[in-house]
N, C-alpha and C positions, 0 to 999 in steps of 0.2 A: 510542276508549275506550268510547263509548254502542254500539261493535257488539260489544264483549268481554262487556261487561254483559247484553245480551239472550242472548248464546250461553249463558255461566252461569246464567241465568236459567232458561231452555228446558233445561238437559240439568237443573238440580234439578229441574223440573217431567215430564219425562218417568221420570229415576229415580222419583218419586212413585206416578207412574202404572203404571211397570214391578212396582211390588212386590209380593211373591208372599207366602204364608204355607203351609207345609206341616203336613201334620200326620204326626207319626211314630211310632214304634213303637220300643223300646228293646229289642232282643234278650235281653238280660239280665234285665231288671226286668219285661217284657213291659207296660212303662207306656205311657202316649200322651203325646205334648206336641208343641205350635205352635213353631214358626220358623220363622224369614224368609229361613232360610239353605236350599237342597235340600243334604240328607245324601251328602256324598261317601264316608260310611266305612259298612261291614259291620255296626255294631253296631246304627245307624240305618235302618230304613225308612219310604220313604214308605206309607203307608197309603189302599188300595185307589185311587180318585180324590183323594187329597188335595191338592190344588191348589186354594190361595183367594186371592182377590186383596184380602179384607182379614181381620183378626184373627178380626173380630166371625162373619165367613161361616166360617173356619175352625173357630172355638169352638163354634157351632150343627151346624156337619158331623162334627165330633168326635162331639157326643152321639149322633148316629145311626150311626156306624160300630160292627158289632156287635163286632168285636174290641178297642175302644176301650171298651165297657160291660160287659165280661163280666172278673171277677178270677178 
């Protein structure tokens, strides 16, 4: 029982650690926005390096992407 509970323990703790934040680009809207998810479909892209490993580094690397600040 106490080896089940460490095993679940460690995989919530490595999911944790695993998590990713992207930032994308809506083909249609030509908007930007954060997820957690990487875009499996055509209408989303990822934007330029956008790979962040928390919200906060994504939402700081958003403002700097020029395609991201220019309407």
């Amino acid at each position: 029982m106490i080896g089940t509970l460490v095993f679940a323990a460690s995989a919530v703790v490595e999911t944790a650690v695993a998590a990713e934040f992207y930032v994308v680009r809506d083909a249609t809207t030509k908007k930007c926005t954060i997820v957690d998810t990487k875009p499996t479909t055509t209408t989303t892209t990822v934007v330029d390096n956008g790979t962040f490993k928390t919200k906060t580094e994504a939402e700081t690397g958003m403002k700097t992407m020029k395609v991201c600040t220019t309407d």
